[in-house]
Biopython code that builds the backbone (N, CA, C, O; Angstrom):
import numpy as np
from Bio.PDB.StructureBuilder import StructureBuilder

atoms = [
    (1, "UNK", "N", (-7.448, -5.050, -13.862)),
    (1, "UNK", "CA", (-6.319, -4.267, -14.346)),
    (1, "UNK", "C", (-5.866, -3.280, -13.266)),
    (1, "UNK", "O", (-4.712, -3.133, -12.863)),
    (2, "UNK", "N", (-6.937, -2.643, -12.871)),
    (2, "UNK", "CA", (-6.249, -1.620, -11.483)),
    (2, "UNK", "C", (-5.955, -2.142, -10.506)),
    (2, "UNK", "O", (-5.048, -1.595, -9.878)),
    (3, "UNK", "N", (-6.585, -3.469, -9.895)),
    (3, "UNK", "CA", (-6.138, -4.407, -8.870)),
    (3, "UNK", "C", (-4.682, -4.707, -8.808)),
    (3, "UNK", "O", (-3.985, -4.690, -7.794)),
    (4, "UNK", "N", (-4.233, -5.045, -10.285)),
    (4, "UNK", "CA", (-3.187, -5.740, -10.328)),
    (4, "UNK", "C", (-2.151, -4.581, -10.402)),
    (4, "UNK", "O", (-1.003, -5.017, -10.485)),
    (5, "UNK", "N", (-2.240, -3.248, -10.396)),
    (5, "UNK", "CA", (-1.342, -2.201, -10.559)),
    (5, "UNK", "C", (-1.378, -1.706, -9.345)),
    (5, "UNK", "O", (-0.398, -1.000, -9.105)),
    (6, "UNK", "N", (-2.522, -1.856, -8.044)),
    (6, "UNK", "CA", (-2.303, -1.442, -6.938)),
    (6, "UNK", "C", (-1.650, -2.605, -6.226)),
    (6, "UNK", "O", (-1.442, -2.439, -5.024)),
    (7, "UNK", "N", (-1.262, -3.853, -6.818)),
    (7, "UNK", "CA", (-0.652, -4.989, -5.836)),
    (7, "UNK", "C", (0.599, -4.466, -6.065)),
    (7, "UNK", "O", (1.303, -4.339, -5.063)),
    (8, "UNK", "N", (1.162, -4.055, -7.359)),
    (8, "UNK", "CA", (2.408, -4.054, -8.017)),
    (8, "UNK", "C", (2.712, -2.842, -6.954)),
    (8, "UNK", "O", (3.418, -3.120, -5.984)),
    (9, "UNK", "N", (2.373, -1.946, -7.051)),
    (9, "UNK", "CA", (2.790, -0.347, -6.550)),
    (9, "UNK", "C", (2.792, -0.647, -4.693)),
    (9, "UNK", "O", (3.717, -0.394, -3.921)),
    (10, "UNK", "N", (1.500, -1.227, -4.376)),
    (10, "UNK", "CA", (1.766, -1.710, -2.711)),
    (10, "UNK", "C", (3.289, -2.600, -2.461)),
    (10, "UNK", "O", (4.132, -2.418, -1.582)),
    (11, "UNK", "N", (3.276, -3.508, -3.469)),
    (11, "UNK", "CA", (4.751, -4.176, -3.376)),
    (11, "UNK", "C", (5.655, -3.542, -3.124)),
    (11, "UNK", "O", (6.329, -3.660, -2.100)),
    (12, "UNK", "N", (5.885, -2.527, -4.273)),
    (12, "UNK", "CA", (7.103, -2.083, -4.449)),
    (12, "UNK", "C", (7.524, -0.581, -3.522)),
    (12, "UNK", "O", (8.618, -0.047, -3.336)),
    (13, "UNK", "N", (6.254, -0.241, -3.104)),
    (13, "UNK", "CA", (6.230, 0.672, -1.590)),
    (13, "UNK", "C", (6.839, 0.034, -0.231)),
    (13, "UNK", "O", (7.779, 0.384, 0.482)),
    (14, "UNK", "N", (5.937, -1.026, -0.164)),
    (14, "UNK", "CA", (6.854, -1.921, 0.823)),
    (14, "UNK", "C", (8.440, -2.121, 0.370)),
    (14, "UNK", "O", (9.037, -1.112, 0.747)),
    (15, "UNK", "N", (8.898, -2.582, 0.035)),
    (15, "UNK", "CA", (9.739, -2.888, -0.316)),
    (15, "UNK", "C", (10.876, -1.760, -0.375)),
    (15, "UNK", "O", (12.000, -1.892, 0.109)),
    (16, "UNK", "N", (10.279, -0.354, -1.211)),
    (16, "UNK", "CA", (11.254, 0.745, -0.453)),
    (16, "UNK", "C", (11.081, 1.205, 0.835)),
    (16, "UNK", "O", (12.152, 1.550, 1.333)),
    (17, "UNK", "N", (10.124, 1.336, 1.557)),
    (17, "UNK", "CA", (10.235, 1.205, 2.448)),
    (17, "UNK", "C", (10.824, 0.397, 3.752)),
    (17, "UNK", "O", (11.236, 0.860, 4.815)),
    (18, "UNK", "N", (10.766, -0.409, 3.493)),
    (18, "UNK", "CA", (11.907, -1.706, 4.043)),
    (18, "UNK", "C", (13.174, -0.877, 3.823)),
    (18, "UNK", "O", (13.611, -0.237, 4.779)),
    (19, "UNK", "N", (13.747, -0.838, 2.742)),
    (19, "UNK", "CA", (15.029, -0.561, 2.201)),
    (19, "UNK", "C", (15.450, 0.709, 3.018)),
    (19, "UNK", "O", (16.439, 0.739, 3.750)),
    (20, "UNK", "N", (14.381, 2.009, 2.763)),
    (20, "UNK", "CA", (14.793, 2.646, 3.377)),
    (20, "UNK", "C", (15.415, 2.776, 4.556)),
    (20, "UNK", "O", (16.510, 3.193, 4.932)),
    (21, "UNK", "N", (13.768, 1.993, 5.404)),
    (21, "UNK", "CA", (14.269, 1.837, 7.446)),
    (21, "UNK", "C", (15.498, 1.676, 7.352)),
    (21, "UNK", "O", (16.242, 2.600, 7.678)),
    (22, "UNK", "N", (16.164, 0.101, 6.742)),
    (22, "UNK", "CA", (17.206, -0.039, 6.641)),
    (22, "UNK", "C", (18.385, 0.574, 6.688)),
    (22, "UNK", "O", (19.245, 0.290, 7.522)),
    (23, "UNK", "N", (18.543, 1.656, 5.601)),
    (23, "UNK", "CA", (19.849, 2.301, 5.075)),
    (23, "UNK", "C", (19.245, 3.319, 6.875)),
    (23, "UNK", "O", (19.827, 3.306, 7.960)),
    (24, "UNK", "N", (18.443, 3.769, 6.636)),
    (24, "UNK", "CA", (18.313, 5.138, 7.945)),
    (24, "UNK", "C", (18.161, 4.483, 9.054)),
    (24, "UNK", "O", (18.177, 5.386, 9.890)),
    (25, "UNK", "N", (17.987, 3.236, 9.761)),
    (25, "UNK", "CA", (18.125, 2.686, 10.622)),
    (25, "UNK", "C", (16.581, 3.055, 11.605)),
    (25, "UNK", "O", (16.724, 3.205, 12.819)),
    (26, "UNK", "N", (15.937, 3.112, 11.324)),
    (26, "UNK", "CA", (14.949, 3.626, 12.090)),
    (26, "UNK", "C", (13.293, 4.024, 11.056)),
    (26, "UNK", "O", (13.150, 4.180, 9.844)),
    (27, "UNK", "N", (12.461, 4.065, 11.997)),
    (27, "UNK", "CA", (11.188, 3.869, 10.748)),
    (27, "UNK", "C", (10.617, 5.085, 10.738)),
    (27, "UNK", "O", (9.634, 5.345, 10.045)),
    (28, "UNK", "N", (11.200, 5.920, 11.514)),
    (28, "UNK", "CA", (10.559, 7.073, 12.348)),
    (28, "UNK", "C", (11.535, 8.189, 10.891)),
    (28, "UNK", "O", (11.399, 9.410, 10.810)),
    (29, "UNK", "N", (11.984, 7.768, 10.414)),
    (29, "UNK", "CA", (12.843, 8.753, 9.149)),
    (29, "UNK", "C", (11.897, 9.681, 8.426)),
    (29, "UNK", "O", (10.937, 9.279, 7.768)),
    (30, "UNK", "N", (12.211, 10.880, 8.579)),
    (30, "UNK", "CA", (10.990, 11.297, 7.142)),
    (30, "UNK", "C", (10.958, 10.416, 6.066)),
    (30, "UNK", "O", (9.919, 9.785, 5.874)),
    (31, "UNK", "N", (12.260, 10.206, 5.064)),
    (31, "UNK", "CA", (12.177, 9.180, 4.185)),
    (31, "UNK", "C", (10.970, 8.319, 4.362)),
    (31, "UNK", "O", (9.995, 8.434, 3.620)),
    (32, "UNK", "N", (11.038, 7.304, 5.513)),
    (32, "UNK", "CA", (10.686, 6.028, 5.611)),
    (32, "UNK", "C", (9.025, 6.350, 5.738)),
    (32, "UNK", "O", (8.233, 5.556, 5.230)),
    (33, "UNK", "N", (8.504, 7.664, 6.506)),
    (33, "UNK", "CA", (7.290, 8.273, 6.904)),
    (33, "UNK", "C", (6.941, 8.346, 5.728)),
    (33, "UNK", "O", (6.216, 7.443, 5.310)),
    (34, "UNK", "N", (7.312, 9.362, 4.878)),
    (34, "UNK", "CA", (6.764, 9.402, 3.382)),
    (34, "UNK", "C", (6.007, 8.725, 2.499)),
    (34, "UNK", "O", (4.934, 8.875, 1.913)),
    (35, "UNK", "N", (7.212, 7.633, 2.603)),
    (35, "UNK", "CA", (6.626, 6.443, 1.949)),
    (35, "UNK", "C", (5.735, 5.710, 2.570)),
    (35, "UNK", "O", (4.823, 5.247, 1.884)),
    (36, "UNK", "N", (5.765, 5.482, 3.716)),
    (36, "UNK", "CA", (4.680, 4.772, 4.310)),
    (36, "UNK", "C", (3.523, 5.176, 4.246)),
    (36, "UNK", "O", (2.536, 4.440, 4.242)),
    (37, "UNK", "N", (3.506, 6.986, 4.158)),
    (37, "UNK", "CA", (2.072, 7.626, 4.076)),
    (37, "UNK", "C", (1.616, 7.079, 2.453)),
    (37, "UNK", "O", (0.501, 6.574, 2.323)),
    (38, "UNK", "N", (2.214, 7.164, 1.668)),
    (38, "UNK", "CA", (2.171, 6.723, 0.577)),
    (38, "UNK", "C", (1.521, 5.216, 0.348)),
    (38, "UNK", "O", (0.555, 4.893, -0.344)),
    (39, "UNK", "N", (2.408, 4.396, 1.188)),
    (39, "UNK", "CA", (1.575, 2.867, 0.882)),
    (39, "UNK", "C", (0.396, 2.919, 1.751)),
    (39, "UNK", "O", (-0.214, 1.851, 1.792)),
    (40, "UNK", "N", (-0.075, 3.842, 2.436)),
    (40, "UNK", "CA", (-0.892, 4.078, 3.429)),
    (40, "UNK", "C", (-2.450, 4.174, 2.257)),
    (40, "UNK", "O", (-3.528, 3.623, 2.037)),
    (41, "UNK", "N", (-1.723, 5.098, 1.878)),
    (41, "UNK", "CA", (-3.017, 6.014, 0.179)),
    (41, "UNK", "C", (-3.555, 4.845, -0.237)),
    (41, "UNK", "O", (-4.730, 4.500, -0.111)),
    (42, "UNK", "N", (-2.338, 4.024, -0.919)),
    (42, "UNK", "CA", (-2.650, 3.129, -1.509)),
    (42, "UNK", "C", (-3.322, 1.785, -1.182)),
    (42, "UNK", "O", (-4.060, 1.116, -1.904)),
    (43, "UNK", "N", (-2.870, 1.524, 0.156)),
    (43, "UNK", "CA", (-3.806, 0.208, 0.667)),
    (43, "UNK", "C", (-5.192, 0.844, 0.874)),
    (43, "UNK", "O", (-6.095, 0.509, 0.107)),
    (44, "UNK", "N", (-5.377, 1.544, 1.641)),
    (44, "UNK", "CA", (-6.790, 2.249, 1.158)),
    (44, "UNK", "C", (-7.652, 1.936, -0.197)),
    (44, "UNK", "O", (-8.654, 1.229, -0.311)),
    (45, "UNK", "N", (-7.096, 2.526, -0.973)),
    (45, "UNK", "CA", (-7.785, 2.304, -1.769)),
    (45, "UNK", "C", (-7.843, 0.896, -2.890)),
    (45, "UNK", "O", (-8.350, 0.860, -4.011)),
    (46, "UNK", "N", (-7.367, 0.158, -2.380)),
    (46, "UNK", "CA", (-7.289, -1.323, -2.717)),
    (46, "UNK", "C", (-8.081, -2.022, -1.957)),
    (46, "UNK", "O", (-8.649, -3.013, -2.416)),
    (47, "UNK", "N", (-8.288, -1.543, -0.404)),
    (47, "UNK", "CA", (-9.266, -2.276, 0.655)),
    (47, "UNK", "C", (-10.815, -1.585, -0.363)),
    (47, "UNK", "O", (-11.486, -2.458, -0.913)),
    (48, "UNK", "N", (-11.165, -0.465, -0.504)),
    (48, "UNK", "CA", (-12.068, 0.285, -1.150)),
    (48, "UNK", "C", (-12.511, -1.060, -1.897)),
    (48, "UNK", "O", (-13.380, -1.824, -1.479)),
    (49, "UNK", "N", (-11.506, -1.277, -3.484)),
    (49, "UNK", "CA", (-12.285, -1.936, -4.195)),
    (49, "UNK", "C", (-12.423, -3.257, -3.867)),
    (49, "UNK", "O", (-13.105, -4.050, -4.515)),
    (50, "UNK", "N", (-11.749, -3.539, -2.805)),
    (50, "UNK", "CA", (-12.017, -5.141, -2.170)),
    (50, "UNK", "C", (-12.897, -5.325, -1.819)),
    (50, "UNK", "O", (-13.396, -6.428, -2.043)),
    (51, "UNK", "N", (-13.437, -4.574, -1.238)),
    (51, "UNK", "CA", (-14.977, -4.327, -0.251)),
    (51, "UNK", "C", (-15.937, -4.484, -1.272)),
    (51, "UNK", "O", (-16.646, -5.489, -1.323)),
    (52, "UNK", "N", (-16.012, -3.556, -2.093)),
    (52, "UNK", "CA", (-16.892, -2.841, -2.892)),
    (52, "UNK", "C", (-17.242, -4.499, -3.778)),
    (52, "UNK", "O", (-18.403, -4.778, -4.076)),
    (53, "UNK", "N", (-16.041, -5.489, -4.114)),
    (53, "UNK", "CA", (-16.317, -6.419, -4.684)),
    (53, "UNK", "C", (-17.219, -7.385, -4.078)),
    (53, "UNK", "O", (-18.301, -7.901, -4.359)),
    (54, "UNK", "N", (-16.130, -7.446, -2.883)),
    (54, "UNK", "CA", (-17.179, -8.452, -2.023)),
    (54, "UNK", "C", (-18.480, -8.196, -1.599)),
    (54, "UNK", "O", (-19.182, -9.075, -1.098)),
    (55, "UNK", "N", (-18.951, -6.716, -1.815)),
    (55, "UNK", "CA", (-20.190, -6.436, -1.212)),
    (55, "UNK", "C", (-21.029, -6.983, -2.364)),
    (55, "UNK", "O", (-21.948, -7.761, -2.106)),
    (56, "UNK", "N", (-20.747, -6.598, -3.701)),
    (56, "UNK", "CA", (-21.703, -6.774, -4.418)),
    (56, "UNK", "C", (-21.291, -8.492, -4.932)),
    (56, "UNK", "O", (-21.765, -8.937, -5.978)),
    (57, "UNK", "N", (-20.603, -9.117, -4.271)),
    (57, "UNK", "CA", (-20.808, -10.927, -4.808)),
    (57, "UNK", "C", (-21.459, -10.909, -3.265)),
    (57, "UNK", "O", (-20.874, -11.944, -2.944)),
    (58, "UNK", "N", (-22.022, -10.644, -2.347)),
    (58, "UNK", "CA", (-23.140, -10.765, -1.218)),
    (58, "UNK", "C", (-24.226, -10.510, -2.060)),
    (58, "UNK", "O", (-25.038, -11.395, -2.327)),
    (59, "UNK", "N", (-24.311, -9.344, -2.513)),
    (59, "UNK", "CA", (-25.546, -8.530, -2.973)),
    (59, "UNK", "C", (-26.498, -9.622, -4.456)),
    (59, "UNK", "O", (-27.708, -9.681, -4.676)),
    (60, "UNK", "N", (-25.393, -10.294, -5.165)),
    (60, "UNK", "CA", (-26.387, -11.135, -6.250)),
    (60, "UNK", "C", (-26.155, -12.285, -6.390)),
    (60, "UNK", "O", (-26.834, -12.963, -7.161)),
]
sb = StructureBuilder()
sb.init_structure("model")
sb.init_model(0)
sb.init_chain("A")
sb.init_seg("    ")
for serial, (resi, resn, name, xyz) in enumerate(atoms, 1):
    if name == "N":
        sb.init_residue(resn, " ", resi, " ")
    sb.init_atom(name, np.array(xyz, "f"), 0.0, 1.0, " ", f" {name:<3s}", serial, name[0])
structure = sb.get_structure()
């Protein structure tokens, strides 16, 4: 359930982000920074429980 709400929210970060660069022409925008720090948070912590899964299907 949280997997599938951090794919949704990483999506749709990308995706404004894209949009943004776009309209501001450049990636370097605060806008575009923002958000990126943002999908930044979030892939983080999606790699977290990725790991954390795969460690423990090693572990038994």
């Amino acid at each position: 359930m949280m997997e599938s709400f951090l794919q949704e929210k990483i999506e749709s970060l990308r995706f404004q982000m894209i949009e943004l660069a776009l309209i501001y022409g450049t990636l370097t925008h605060e806008q575009v920074v923002m958000v990126s720090q943002q999908l930044d948070r979030y892939l983080v912590v999606y790699q977290k429980i990725q790991y954390r899964r795969f460690k423990m299907k090693r572990c038994c």
